[in-house]
NUKOL-767389 format. One record per residue: x, y, z of N, C-alpha, C in turn. Coordinates in steps of 0.05 Angstrom, whole numbers, padded with zeros to 5 digits, always signed. Each point is the difference from the previous one (the first is absolute). Example, Ala and Ser with C-alpha at 12.3 -4.5 7.8 and 13.67 -1.06 7.14 Angstrom:
2
+00264-00114+00156-00018+00024+00000+00018+00024+00000
-00007+00021-00014+00016+00024+00001-00015+00022+00014
This chain:
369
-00900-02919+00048+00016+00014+00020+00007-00018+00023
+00024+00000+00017+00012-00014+00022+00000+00015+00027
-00004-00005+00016-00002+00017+00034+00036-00003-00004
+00007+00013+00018+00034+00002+00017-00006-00014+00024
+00019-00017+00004+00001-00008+00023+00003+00019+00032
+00018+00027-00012+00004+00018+00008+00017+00026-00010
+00002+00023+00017+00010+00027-00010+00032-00004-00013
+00005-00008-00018+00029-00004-00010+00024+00026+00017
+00020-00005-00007+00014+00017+00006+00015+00025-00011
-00001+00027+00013+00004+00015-00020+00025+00018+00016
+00028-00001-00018+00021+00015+00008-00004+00034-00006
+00017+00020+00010-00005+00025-00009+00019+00009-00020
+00032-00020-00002+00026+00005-00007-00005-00017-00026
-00029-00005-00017+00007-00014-00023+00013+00022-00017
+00013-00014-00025+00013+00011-00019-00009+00010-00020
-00023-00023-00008-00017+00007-00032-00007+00035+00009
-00015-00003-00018-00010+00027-00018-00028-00001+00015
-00005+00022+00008-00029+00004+00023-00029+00001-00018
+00009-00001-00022-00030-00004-00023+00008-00001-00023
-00013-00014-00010+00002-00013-00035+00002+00035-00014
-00003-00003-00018-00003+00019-00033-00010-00011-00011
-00005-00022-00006-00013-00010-00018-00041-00001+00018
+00000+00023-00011-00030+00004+00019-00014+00018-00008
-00029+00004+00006-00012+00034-00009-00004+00009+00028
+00010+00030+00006+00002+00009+00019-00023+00026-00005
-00021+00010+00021-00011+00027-00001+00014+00019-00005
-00001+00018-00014+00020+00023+00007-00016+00022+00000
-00026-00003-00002-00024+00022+00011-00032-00003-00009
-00014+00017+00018-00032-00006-00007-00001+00016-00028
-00015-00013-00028-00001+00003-00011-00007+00036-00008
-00013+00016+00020+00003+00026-00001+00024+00023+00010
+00014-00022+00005+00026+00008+00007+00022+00014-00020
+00001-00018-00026+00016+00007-00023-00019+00000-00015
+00010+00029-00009-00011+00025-00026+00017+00013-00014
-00001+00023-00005+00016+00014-00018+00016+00018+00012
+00018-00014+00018+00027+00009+00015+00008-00016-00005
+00034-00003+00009+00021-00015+00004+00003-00009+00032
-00009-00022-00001-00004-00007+00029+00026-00020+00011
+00013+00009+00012+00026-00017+00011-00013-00025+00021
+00018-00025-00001-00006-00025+00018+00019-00015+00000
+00013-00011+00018+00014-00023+00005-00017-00018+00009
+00010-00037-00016-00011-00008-00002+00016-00036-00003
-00004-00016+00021+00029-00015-00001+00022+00009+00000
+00007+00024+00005+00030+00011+00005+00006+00014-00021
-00020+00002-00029+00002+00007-00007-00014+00020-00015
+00007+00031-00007-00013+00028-00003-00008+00007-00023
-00024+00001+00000-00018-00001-00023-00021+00034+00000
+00002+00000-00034-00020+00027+00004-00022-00008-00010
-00027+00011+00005-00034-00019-00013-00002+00039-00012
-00028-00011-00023-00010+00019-00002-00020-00013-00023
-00017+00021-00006-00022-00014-00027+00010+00019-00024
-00012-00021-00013+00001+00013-00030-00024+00018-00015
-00003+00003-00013-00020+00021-00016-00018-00022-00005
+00003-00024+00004-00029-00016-00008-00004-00016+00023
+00009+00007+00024-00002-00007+00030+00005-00034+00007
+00028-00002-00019+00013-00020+00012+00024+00003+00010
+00009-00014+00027+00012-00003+00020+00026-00009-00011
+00017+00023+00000+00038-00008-00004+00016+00002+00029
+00018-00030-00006+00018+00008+00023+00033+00006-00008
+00005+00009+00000+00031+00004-00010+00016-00006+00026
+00027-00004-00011+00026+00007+00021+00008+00024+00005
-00003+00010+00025+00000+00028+00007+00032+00008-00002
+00020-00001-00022+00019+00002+00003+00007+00017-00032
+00014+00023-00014+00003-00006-00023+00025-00012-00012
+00002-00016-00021+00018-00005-00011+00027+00012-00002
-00013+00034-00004+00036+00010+00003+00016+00011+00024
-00017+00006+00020+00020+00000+00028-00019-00009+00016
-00021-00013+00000-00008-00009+00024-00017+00013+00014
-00007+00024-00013-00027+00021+00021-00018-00010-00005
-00010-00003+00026-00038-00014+00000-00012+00012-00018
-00013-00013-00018-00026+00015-00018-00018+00015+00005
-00004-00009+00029-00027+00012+00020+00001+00030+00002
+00037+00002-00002+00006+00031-00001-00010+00016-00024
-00005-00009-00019-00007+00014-00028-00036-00004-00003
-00001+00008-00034-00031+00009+00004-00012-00026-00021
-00024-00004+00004-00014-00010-00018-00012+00012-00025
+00015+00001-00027-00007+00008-00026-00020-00014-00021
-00021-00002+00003-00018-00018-00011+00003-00025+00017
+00001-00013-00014+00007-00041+00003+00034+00006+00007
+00010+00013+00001+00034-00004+00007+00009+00015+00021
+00017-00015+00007+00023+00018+00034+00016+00014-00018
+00009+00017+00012+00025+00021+00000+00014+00003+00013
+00029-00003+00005+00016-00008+00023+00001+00038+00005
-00001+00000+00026-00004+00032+00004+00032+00003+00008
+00019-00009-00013+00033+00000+00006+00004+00017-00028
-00004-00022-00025+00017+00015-00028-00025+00000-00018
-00027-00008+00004-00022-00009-00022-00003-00024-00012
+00014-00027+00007-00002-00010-00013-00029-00015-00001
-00015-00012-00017-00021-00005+00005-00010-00038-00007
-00020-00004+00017+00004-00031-00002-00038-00003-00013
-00005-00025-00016-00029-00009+00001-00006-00018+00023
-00025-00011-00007-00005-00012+00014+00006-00029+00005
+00015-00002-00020+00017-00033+00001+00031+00002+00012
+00000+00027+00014+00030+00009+00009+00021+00005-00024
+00002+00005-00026+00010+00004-00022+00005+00020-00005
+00022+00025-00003+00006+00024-00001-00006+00009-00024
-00013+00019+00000-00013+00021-00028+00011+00020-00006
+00016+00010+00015+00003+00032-00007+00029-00001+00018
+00023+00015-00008+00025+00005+00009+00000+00035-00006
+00010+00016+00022+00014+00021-00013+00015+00008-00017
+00007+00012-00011+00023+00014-00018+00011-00025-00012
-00023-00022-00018+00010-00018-00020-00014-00012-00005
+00000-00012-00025-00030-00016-00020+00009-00018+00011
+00020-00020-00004+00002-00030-00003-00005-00002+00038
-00023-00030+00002-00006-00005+00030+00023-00022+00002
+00015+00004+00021+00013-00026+00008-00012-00028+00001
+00005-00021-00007-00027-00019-00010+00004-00022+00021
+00019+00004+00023-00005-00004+00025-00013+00012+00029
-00006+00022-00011-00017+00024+00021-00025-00010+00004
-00002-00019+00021-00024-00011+00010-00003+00000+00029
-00018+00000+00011-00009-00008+00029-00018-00020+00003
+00002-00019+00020-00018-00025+00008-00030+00016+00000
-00020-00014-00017-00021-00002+00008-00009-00031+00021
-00024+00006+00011-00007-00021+00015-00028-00004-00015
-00011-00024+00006-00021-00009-00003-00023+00017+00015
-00022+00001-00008-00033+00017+00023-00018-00014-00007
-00014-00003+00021-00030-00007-00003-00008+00013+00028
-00028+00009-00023-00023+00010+00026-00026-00016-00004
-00002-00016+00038-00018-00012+00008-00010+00008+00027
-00017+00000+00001-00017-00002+00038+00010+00022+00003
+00001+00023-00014+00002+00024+00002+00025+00015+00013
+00018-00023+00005+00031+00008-00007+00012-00001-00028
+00026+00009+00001+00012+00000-00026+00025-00009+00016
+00010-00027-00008+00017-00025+00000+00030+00001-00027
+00026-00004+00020+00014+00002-00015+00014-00023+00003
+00018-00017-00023+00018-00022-00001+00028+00008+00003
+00007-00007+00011+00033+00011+00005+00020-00026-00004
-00019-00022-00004+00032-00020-00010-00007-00004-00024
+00012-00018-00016+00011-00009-00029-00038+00007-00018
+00002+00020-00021-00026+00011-00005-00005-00029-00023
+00015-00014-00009-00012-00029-00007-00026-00022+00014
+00005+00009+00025-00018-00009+00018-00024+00010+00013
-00007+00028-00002-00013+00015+00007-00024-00010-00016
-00019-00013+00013-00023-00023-00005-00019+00016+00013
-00022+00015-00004-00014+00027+00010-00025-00030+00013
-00007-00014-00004-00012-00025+00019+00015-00008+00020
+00025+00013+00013+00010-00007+00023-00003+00029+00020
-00014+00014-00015-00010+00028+00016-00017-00016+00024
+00011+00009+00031-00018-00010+00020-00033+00008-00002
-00018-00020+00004-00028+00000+00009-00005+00019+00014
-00009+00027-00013-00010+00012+00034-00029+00019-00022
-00013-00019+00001-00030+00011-00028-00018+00010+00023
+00008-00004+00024-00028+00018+00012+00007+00027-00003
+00017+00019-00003+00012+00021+00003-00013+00014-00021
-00014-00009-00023-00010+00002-00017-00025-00011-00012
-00020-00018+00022-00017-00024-00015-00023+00017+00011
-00019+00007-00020-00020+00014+00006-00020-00007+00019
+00004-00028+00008-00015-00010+00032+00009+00001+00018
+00031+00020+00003+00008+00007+00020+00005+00032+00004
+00002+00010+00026+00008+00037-00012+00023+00000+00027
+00018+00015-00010+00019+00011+00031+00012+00010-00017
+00030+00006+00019+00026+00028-00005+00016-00018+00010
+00027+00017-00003+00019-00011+00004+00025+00033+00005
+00024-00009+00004+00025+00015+00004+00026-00013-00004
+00020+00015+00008+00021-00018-00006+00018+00021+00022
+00012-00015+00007+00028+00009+00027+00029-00007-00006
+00016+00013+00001+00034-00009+00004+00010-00002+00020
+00010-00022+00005+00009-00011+00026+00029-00001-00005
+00003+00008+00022+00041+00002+00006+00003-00031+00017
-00007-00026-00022+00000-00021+00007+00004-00028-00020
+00012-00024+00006-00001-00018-00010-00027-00004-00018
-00013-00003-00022-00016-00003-00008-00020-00036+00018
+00021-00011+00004-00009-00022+00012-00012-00002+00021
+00009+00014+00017-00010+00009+00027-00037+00001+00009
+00000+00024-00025-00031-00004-00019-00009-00021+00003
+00013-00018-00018-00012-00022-00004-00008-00030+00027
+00019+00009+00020+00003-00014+00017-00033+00006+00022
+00002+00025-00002-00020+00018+00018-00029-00005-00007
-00011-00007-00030-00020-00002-00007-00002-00035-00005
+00015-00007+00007-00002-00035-00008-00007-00005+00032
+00005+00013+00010-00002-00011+00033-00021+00025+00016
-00020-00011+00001-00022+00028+00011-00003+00004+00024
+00006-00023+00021+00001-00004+00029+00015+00025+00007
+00023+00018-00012+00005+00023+00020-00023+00018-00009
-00020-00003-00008-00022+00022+00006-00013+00004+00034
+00015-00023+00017-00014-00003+00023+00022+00024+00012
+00022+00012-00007+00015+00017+00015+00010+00024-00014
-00013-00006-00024+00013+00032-00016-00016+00007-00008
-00019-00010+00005-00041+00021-00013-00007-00013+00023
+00006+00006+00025-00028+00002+00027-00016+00010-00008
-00011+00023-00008-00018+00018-00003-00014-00007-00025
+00005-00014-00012-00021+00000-00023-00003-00036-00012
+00024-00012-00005-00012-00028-00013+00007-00024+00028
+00009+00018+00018+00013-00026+00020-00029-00027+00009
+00012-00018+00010-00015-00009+00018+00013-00026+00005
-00001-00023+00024+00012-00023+00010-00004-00017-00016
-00020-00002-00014-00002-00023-00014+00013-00005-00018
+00015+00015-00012+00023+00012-00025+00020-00022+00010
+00010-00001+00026+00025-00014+00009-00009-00030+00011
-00024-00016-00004-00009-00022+00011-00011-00015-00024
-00015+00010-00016-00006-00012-00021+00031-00010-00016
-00004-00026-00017+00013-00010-00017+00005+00006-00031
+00022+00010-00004+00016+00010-00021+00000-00022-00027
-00019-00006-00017+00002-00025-00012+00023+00015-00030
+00021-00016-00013+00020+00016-00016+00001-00029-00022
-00008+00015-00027+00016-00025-00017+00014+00018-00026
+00017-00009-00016+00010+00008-00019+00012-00021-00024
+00003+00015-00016+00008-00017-00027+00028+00014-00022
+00018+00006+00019+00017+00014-00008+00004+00022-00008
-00018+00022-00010-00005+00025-00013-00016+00010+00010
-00025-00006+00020-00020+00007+00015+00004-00012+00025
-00018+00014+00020-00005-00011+00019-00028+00011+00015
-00014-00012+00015-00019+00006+00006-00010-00002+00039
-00004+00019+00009+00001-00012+00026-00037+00011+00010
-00007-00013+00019-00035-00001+00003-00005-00004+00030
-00010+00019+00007-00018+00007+00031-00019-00006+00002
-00015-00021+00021-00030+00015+00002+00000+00008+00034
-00019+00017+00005-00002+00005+00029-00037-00012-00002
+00000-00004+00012-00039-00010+00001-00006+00009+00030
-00030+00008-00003-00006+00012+00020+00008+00024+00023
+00015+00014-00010+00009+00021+00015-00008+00031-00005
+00010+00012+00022-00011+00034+00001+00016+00009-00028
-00009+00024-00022+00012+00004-00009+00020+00029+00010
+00021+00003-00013+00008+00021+00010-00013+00023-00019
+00014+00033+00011-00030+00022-00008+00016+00010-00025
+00020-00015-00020+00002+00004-00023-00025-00021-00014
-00003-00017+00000-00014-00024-00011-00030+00014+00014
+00003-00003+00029-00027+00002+00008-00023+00027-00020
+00023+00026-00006-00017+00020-00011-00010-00009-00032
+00023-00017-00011-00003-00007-00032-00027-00019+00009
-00006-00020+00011-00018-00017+00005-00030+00020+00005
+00006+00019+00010-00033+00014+00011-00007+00020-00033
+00025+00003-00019-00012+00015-00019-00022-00015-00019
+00001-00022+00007-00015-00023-00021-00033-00013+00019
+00015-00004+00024-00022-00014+00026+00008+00019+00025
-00015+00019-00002+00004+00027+00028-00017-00005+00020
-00015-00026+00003-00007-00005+00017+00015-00020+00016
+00020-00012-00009+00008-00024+00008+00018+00000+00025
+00013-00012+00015+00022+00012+00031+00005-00022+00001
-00003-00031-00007+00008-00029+00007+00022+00000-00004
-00001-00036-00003+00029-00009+00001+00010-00007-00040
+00021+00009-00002+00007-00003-00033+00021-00019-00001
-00006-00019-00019+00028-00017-00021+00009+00020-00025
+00030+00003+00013+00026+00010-00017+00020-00014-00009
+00009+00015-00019+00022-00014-00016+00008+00007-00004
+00028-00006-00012+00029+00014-00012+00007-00022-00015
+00007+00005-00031+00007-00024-00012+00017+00029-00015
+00030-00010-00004+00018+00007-00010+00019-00010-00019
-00008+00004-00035+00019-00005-00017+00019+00018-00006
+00025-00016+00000+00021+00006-00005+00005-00017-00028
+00016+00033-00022+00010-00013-00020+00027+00012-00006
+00024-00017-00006+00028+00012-00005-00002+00009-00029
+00012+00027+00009+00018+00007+00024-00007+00019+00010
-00023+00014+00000-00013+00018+00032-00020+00008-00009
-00021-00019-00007-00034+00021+00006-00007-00021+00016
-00014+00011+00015-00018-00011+00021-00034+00013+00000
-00014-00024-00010-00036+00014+00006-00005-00021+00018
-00022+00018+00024-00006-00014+00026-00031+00010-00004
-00010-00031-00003-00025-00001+00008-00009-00002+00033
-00022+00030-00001-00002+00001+00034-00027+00011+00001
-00010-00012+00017-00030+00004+00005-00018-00008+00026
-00015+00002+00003-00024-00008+00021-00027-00009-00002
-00009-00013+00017-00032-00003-00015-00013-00016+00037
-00021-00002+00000-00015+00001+00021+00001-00028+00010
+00012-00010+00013+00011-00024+00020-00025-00022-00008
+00012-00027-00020-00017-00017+00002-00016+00002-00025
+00008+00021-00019-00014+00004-00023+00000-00014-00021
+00027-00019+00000+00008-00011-00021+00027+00010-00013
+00012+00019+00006+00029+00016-00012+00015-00024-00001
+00002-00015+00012+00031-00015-00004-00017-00027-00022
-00022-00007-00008-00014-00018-00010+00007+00020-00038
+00005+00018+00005+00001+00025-00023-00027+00026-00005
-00017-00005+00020-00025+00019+00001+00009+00019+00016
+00004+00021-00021+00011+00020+00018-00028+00029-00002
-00013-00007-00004-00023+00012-00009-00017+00028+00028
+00008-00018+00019-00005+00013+00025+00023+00013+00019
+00018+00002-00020+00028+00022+00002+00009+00018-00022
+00032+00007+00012+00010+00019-00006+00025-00002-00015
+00008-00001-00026+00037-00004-00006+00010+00019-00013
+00019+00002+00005+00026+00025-00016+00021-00018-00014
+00016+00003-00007+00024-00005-00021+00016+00019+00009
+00025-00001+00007+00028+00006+00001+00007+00002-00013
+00005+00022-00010+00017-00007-00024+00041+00002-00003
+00015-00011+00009+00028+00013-00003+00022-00005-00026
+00016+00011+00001+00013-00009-00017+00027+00026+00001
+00021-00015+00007+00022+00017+00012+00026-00003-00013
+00003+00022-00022+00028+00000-00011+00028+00017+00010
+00015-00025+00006+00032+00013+00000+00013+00023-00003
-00003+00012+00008+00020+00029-00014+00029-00009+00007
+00016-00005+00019+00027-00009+00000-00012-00025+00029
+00025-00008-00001+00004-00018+00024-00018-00004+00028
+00005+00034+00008-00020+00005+00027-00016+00020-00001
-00011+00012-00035-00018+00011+00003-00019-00005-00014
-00027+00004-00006-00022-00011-00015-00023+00022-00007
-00022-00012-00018-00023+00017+00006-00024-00019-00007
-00019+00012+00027-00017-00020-00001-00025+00009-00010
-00018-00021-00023-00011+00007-00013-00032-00013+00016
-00026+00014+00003-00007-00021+00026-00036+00018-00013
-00023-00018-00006-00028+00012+00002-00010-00025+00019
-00023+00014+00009-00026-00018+00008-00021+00004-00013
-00008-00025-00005-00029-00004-00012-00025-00008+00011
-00021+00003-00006-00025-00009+00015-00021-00012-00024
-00016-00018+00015-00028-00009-00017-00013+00004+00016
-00015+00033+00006-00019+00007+00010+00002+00031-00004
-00026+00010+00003-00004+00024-00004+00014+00020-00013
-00001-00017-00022+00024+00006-00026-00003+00032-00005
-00033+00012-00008+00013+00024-00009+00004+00021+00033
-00003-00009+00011+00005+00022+00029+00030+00008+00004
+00011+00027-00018+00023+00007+00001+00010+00000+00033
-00021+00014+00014+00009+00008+00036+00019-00031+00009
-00020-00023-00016+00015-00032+00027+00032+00004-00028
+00000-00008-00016+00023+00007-00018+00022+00015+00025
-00007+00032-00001+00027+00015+00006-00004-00010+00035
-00021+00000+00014+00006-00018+00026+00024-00023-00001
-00005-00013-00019+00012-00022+00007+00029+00006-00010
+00008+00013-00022+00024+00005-00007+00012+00019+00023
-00024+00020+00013+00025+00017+00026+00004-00021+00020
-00018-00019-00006+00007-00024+00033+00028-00014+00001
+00000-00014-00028+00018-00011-00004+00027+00013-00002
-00001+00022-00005+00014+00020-00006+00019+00004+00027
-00013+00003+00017+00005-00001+00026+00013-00023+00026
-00010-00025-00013+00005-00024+00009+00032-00005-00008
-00001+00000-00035+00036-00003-00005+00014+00022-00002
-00007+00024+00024+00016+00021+00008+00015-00013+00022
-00005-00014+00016+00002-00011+00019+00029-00028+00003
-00015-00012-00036+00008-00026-00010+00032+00014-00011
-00004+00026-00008+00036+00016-00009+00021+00005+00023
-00020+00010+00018+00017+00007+00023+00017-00025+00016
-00014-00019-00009+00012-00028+00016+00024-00007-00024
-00013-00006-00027+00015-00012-00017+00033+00009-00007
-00006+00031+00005+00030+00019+00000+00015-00006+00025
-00011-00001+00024+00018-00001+00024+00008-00024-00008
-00017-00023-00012+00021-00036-00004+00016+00001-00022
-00001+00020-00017+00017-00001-00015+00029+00017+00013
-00001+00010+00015+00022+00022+00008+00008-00022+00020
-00011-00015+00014+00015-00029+00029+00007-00013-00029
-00009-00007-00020+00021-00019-00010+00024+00003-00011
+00005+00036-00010+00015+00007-00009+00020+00003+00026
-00009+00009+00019+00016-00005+00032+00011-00031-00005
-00012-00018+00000+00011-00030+00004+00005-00019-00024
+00020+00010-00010-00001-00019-00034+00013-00031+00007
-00013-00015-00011+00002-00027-00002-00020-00015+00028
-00015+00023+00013-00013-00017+00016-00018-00014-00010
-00013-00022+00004-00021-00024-00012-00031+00009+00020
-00011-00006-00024-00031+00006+00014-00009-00026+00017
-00011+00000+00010-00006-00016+00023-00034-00010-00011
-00013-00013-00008-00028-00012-00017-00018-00012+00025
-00022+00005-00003-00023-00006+00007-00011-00021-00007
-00031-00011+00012-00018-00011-00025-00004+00025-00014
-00012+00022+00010-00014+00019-00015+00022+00009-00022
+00021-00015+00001+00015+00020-00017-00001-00008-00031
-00011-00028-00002+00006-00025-00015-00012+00017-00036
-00020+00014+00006-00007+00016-00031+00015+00019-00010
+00009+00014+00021+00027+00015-00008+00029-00009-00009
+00005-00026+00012+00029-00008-00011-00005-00016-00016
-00026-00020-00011-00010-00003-00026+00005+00015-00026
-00010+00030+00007+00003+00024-00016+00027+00000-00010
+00016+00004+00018+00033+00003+00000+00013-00022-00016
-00010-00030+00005+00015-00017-00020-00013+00004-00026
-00030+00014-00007-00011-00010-00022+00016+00030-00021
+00015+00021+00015+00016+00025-00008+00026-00008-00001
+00011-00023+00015+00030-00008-00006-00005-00014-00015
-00015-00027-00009+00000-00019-00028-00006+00018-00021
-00015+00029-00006+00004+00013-00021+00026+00013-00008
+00008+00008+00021+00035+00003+00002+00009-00010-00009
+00002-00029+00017+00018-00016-00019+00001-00012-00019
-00022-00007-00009-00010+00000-00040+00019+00017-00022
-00004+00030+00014-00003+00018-00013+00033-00004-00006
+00016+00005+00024+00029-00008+00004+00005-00023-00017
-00008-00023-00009+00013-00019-00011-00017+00002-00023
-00013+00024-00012-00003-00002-00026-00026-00008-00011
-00019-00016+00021-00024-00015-00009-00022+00022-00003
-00019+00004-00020-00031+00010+00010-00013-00002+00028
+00002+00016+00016-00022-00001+00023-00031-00012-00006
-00009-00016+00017-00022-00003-00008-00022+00030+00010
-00017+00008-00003-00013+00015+00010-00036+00000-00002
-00011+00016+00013-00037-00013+00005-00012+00035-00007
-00018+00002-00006-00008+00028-00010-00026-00002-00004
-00016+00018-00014-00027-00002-00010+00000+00027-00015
């Protein structure tokens, strides 16, 4: 990996295409899709999910073949849609089975299927060229699921740039003014932002040493050592992989313990988990758990920590929508970059070189587990 010399530059009036297709995108927690017809847009484009009789995950094109009524409108008949317009009915490879009032099937009556895979307890869809749909480029997010970790998760729709997201969680320093009340504190904006990347990832890394913690951290820290009130070493180490999950390793541990040596033994860590798909241009939905390695079976710290967090990017929407509504006020204005900004516009080129791959035809490279 290579440092940046600095925050590159990022226009608002580019042209490309605001995110690849050629990608696996969430399109819900795996308890999400069952045996309904569940409507989603998804890259711009409108898809219906639902399971099958042997509880695997179909995505069709929410459109039918003969005029165009969403599928979502009709019923699920075994393993097949029914366009709730005239009956016509599709499998699960999008292939029409059944026509009204005639034997012979038109032997072009098809609808796009997409590619699925279910991992980390989403169910992931491919929306560009299904040749490529390489289920090892499914993003890393195994804590969500790794039995040495336990948490929850949710998911939100934002009336927002999906990027925006991305910008917000690559850069943690505004926790010092949009979570006062729960993760703030000064040291956030004085400590050094260390950022490296390798074209498709990027990684950016905090430490604060020796400081008060704040009373989100401070309460996670007393469920383990409830005697403790000192000074703690924290961290924020944030991977970024294109084109939008983000897991943030974040934790605490008792000032001087060894945490930044890798002994984290006399602390506390969570996992972030995000991962934020496109629905059109300026809207999205964000797919987001926290994890813990501690007091794994205690459901109470579990739903604690999911209403906390819960709460924190209530905060993180209310901002992200008002910047999406000033940009839509000011088109072609240029963002103005930071140091702090330098992991976020990392992000942004490592989402325009998939772009532009994709645009001139090449394989994206991509990183998964």
């Amino acid at each position: 990996m290579t440092k940046p010399a600095g925050p590159p530059t990022l226009l608002q009036d580019d042209d490309r295409p605001a995110f690849p297709l050629d990608a696996w995108y969430a399109v819900g927690w795996d308890h999400e899709v069952g045996r309904t017809l569940r409507p989603v847009r998804v890259a711009d484009q409108p898809l219906v999910l639902y399971r099958r009789t042997d509880g695997q995950a179909v995505a069709l094109a929410d459109s039918c073949w003969h005029r165009l009524v969403p599928l979502s409108m009709g019923a699920l008949i075994g393993d097949e849609v029914e366009c709730g317009y005239h009956g016509i009915r599709y499998d699960g490879d999008g292939r029409a089975t059944f026509m009204p009032a005639q034997q012979t099937l038109n032997p072009s009556a098809c609808v796009r299927s997409y590619p699925v895979v279910e991992r980390h307890r989403f169910v992931w869809v491919w929306t560009g060229d299904p040749a490529r749909a390489d289920p090892d480029r499914v993003p890393d997010m195994h804590w969500n699921a790794d039995p040495g970790w336990a948490g929850d998760g949710t998911s939100i729709r934002l009336d927002c740039d999906y990027r925006l997201i991305l910008d917000n969680l690559m850069d943690l320093t505004h926790e010092a003014f949009v979570h006062r009340s729960t993760l703030a504190q000064a040291e956030i904006n004085h400590e050094r932002l260390d950022v490296v990347h390798d074209g498709s990832t990027v990684t950016a890394t905090k430490w604060m040493l020796g400081i008060t913690p704040p009373p989100f951290w401070s309460a996670q820290l007393q469920t383990v050592f409830p005697d403790y009130a000192g000074p703690v070493d924290r961290w924020q180490i944030i991977n970024f992989a294109a084109p939008s999950t983000i897991t943030i390793d974040v934790g605490i541990a008792k000032a001087g313990t060894g945490a930044p040596q890798g002994d984290r033994s006399h602390g506390v860590a969570n996992r972030i988990l995000n991962t934020i798909t496109p629905e059109t241009a300026t809207t999205c939905h964000y797919f987001w758990a926290i994890a813990r390695d501690y007091r794994l079976g205690e459901q109470r710290i579990t739903t604690q920590l999911r209403d906390g967090v819960t709460r924190v990017f209530a905060e993180d929407v209310a901002m992200l929508t008002a910047q999406q509504r000033a940009i839509e006020a000011n088109p072609g204005h240029a963002f103005y970059n930071l140091n702090i900004d330098a992991g976020g516009m990392w992000a942004r080129r490592a989402i325009d070189a998939l772009v532009d791959r994709e645009l001139a035809g090449a394989v994206p490279a991509g990183t998964g587990r």
